[in-house]
Backbone bond lengths (Angstrom), bond angles and torsions (degrees), N, CA, C in turn:
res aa  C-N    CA-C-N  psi(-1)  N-CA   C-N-CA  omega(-1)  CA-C   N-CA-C  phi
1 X - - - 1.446 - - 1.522 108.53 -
2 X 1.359 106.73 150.58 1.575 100.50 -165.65 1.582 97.93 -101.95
3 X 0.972 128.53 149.46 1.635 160.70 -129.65 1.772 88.16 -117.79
4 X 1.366 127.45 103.93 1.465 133.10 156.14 1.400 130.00 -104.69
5 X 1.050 112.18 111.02 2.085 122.03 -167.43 1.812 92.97 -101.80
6 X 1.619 115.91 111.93 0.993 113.81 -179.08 1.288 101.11 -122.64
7 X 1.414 136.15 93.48 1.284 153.09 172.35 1.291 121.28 -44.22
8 X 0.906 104.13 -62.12 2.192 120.72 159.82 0.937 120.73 -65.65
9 X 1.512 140.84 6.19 0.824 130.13 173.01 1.568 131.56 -75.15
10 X 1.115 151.58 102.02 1.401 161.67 167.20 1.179 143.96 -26.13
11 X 1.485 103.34 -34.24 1.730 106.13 -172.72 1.776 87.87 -172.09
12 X 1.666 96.08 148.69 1.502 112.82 -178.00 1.807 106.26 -139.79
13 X 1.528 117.77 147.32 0.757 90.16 -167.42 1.665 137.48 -77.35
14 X 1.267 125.53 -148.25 1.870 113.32 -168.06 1.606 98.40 -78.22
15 X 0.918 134.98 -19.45 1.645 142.72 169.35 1.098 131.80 -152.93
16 X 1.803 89.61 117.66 1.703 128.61 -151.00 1.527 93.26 -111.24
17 X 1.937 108.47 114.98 1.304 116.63 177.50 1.694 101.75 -86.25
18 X 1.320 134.49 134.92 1.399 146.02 -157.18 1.468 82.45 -104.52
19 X 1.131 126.66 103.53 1.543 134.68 160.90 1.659 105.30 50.76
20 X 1.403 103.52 139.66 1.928 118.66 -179.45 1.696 121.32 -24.28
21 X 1.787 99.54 112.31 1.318 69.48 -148.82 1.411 173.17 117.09
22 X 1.660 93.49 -36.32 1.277 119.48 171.04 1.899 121.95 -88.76
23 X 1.411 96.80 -163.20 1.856 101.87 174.22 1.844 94.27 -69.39
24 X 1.488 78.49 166.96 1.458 97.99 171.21 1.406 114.97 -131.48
25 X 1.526 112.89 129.45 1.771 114.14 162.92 1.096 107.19 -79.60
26 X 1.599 113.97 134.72 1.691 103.53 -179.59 2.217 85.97 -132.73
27 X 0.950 108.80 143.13 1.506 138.67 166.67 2.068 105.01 -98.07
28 X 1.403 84.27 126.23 1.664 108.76 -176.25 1.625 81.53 -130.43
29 X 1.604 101.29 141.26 1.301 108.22 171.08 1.423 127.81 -32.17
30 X 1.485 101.51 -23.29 1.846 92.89 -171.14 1.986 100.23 -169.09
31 X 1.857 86.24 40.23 1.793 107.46 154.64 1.262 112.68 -160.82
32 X 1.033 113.16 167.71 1.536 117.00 148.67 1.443 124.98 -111.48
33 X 0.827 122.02 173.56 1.597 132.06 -175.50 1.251 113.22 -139.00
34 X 1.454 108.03 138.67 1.766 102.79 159.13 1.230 114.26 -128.40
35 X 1.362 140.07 115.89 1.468 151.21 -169.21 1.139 116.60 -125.46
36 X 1.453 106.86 157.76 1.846 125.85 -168.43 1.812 91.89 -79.60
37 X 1.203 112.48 177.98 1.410 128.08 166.63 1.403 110.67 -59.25
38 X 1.732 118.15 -36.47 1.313 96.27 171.15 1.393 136.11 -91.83
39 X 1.331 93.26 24.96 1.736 106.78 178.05 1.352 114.87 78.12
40 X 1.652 103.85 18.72 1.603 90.30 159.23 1.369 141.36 -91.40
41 X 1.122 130.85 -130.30 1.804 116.76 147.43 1.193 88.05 -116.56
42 X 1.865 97.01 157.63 1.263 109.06 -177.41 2.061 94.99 -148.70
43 X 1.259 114.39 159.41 1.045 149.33 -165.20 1.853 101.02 -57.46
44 X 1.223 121.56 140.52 1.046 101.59 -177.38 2.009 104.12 -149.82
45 X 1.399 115.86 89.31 1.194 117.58 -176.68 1.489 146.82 -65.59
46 X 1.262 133.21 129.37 1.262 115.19 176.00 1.319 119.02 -125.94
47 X 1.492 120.88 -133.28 1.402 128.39 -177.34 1.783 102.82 -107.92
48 X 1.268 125.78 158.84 1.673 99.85 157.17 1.418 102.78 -99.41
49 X 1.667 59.70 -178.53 1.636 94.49 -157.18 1.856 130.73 -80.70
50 X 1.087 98.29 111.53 1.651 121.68 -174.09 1.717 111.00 -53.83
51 X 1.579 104.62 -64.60 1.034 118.45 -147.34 2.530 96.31 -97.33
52 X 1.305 93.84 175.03 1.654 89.15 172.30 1.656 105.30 -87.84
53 X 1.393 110.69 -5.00 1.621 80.00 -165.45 1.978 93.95 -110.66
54 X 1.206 116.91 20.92 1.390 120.93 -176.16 1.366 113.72 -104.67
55 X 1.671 119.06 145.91 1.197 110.94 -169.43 1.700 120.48 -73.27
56 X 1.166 120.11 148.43 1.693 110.69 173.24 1.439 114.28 -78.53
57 X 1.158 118.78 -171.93 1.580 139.90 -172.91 1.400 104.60 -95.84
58 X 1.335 117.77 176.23 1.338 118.20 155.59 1.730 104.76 -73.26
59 X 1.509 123.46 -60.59 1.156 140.25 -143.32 2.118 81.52 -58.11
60 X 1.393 116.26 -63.69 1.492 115.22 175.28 0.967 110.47 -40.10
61 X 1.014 146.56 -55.22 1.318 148.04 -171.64 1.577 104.13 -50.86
62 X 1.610 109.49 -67.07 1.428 104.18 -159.87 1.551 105.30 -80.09
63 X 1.383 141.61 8.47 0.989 166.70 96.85 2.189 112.76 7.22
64 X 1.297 85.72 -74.90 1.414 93.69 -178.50 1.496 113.59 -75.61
65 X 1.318 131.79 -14.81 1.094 148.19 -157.31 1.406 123.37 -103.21
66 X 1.575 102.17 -37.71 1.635 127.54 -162.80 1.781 99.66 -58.79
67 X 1.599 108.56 -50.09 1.569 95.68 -166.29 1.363 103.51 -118.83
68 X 1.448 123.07 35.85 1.541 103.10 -162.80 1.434 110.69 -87.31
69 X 1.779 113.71 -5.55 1.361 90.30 -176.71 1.679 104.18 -143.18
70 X 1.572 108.82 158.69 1.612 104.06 -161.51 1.600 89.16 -124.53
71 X 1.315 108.75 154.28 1.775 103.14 176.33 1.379 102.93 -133.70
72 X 1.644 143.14 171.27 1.147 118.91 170.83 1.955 65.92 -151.91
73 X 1.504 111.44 174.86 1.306 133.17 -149.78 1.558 102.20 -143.36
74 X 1.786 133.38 129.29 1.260 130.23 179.32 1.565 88.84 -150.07
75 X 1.351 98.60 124.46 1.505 109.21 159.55 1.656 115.58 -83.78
76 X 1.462 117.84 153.66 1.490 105.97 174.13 1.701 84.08 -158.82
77 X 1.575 102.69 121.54 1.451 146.26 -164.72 1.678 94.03 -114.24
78 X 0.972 115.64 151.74 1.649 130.38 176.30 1.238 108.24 -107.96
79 X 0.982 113.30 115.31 1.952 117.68 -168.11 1.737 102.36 -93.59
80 X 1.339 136.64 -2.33 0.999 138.62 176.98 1.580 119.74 74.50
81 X 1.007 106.43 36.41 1.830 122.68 -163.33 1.445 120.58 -102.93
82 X 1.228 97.66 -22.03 1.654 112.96 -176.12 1.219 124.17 71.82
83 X 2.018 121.84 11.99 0.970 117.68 169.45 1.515 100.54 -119.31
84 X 1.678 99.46 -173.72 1.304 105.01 -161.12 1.789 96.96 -69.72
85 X 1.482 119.22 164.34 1.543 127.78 168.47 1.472 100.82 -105.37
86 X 1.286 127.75 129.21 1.274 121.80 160.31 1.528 127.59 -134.70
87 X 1.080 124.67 128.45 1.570 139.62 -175.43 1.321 119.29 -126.94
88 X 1.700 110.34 147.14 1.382 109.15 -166.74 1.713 93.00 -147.97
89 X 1.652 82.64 172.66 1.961 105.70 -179.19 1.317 93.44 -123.04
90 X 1.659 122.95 149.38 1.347 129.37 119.91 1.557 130.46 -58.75
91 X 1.593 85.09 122.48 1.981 100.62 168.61 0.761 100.75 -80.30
92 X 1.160 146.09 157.39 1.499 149.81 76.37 1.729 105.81 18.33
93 X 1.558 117.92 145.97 1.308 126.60 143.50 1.677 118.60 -73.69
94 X 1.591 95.17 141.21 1.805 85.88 -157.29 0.809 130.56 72.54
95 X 0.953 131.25 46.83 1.449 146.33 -168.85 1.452 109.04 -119.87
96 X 1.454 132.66 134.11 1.428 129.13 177.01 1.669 96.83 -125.80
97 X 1.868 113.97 113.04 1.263 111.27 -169.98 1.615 101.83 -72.50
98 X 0.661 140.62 106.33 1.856 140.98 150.95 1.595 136.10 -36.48
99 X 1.335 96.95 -43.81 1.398 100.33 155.53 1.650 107.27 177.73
100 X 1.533 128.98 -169.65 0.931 134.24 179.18 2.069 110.52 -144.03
101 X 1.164 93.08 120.01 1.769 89.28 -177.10 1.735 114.22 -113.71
102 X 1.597 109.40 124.32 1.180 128.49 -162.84 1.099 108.34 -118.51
103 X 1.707 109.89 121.33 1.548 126.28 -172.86 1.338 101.24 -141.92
104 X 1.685 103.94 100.36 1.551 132.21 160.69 1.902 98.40 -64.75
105 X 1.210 89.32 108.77 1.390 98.32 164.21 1.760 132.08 -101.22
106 X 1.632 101.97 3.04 1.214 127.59 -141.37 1.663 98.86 -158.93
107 X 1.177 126.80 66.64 1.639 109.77 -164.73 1.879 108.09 -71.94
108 X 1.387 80.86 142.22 1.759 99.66 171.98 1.260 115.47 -66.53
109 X 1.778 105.57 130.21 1.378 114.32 -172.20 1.652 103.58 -106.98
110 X 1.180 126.81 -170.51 1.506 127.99 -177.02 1.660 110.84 87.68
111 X 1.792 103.43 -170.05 1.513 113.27 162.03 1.341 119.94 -99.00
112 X 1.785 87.53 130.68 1.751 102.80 161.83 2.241 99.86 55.72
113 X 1.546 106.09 26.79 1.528 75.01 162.25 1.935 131.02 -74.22
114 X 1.520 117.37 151.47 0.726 134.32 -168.64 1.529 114.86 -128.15
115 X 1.204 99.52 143.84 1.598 127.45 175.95 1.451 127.17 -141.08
116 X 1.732 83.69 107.44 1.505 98.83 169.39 1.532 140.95 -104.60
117 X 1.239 123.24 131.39 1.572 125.07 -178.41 1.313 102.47 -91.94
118 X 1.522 104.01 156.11 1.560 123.44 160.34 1.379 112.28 125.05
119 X 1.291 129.88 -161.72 1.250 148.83 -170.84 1.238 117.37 -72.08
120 X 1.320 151.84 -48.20 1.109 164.38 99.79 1.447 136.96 -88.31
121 X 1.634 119.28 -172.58 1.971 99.78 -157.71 1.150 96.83 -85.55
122 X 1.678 129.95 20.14 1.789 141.66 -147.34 1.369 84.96 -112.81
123 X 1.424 119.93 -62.95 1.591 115.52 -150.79 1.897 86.42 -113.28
124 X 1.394 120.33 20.67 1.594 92.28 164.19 1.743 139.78 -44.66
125 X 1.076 115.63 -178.11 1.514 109.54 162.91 1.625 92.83 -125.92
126 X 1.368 124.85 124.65 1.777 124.63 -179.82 1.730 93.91 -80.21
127 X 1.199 120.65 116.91 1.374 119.29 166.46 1.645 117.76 -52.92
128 X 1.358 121.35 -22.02 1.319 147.72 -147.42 1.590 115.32 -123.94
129 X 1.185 105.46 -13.05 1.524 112.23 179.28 1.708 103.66 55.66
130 X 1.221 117.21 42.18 1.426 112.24 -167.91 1.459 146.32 44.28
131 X 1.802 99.57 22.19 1.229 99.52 -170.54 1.476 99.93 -138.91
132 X 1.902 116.36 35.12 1.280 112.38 174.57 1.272 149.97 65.12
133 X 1.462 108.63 -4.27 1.572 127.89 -142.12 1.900 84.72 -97.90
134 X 1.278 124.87 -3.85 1.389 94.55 168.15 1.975 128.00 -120.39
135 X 1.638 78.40 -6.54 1.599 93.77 -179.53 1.314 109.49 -90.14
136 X 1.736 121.91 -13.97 1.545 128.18 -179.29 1.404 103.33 -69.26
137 X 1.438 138.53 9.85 1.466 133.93 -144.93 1.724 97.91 -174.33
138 X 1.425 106.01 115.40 1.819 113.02 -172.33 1.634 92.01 -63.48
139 X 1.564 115.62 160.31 1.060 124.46 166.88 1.530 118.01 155.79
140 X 0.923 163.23 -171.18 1.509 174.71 -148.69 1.675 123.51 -151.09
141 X 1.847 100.72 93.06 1.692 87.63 178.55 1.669 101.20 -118.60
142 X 1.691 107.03 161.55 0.953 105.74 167.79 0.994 121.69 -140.01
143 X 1.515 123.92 134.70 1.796 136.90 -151.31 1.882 92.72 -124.76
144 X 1.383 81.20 112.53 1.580 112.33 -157.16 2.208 86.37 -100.00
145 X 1.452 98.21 142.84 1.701 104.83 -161.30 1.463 134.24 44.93
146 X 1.475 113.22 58.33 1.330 119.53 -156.35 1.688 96.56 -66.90
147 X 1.093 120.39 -75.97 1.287 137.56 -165.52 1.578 124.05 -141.76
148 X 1.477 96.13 73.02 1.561 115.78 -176.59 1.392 122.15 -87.14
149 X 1.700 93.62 127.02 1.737 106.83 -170.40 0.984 91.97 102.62
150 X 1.982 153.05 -14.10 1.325 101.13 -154.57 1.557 100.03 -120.02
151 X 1.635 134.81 140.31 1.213 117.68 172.08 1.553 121.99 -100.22
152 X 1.570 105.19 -164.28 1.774 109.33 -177.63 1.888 105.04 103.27
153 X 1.527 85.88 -123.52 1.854 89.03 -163.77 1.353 93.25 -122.19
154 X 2.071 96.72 124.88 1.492 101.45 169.50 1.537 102.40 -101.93
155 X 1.358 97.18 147.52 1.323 116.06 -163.08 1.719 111.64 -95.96
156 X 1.388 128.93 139.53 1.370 113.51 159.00 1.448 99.47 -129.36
157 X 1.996 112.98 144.70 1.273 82.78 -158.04 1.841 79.61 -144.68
158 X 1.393 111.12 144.92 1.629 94.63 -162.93 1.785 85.17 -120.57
159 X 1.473 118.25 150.59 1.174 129.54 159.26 1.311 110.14 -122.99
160 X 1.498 121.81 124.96 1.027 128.10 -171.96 1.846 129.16 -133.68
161 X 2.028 90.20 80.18 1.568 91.22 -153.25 1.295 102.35 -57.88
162 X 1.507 135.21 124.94 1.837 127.67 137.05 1.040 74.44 126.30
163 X 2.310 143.71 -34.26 1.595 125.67 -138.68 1.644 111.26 -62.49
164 X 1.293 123.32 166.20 1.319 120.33 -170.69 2.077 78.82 -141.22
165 X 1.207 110.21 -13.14 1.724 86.19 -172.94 1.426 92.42 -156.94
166 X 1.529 95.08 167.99 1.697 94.30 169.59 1.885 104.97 139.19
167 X 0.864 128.27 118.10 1.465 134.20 151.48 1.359 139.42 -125.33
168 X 1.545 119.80 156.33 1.488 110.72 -169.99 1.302 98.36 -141.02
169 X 1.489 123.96 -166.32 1.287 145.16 172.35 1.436 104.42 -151.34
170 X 1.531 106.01 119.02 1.445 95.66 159.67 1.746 104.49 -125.30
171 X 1.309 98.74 131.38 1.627 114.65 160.74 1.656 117.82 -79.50
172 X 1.029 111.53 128.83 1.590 130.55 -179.57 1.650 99.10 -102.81
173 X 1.738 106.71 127.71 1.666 102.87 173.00 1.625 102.75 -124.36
174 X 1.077 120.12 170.93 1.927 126.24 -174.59 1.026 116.39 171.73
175 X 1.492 120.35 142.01 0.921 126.64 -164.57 1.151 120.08 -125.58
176 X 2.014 111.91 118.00 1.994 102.71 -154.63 1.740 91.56 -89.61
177 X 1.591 89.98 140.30 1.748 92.49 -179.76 1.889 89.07 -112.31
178 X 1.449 90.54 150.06 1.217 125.83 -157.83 1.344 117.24 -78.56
C-alpha cells in the first residue's frame, strides 16, 4: 500500500485507528478517548511533566502524594475535677499544621464548656468562640489552618465549667516540608 503524508490536511474523522488494528483516538464533543481495538479504554503514556500547564504521570503523582501528610490522635475524656484537661502531640520542626478534626462522641454537659487547640492556652484557636455551642452536641468539626509554621507540642485543652460528662477525639494533621 502506498504511504500518503498529507500536511494540509485539516480534519480527521471522530475515530482515528493508530495503525492495523491498533488503539483508537476517538473525539466526543467535549473529550477524547484513547482505546484498545476492543473498544475499551486503554492506558495512554508519556514523559512527566516539566512545565505547569502539562499533564503529570501516575509515578509524579504518587510521588507528590506518598508523604505529604502526618496525623497524630489525642483523646480528651472529662475526669469530673473541675479543672481544665489538657493533652498534647509532638510536631515535627517544620511542620505546617493543616488542620485539626474534632469528634465529640460524648457531648459536654455544664456551663460555657470550652475547647481549645494550639500551642498554648495564649495562641489557642477556641473551636466554640467561648460559648460551648459546639462541644454541647456530638458530632465532627474541622478547623482547617490551625497553627501554621509553628512546631513542638500541640495542645488540646478542654475547660469544663460545672461538666460532669463528655468526651472527644481530636486528630491533629501537618505537613513536614522538606
Amino acid at each position: 500500500m502506498e504511504q500518503v503524508a498529507n500536511y494540509g490536511q485539516v480534519g480527521v474523522g471522530s475515530d482515528v485507528e493508530l495503525g492495523k488494528g491498533g488503539a483508537h483516538v476517538k473525539s466526543d464533543a467535549d473529550k477524547i478517548e484513547a482505546r484498545n481495538a476492543a473498544g475499551n479504554l486503554t492506558p495512554v503514556k508519556g514523559a512527566d511533566a516539566t512545565a505547569t500547564d502539562e499533564f503529570v504521570t501516575k509515578s509524579q503523582m504518587d510521588t507528590a502524594t506518598q508523604s505529604s501528610y502526618t496525623s497524630d490522635m489525642v483523646n480528651i475524656v472529662f475526669g469530673n475535677t473541675g479543672t481544665p484537661v489538657e493533652t498534647s502531640v509532638d510536631v515535627p520542626a517544620n511542620a505546617r499544621v493543616v488542620e485539626a478534626i474534632v469528634k465529640v462522641t460524648t457531648a459536654f454537659n455544664g456551663t460555657t464548656p470550652k475547647l481549645e487547640l494550639g500551642t498554648s492556652a495564649a495562641s489557642s484557636t477556641n473551636i466554640d468562640n467561648g460559648d460551648g455551642s459546639k462541644i454541647t452536641a456530638t458530632g465532627t468539626y474541622i478547623i482547617n489552618g490551625l497553627v501554621a509554621g509553628e512546631a513542638g507540642k500541640l495542645r488540646a485543652t478542654l475547660t469544663a465549667t460545672g461538666a460532669t460528662t463528655g468526651a472527644a477525639t481530636v486528630a491533629f494533621r501537618w505537613v513536614a516540608d522538606n
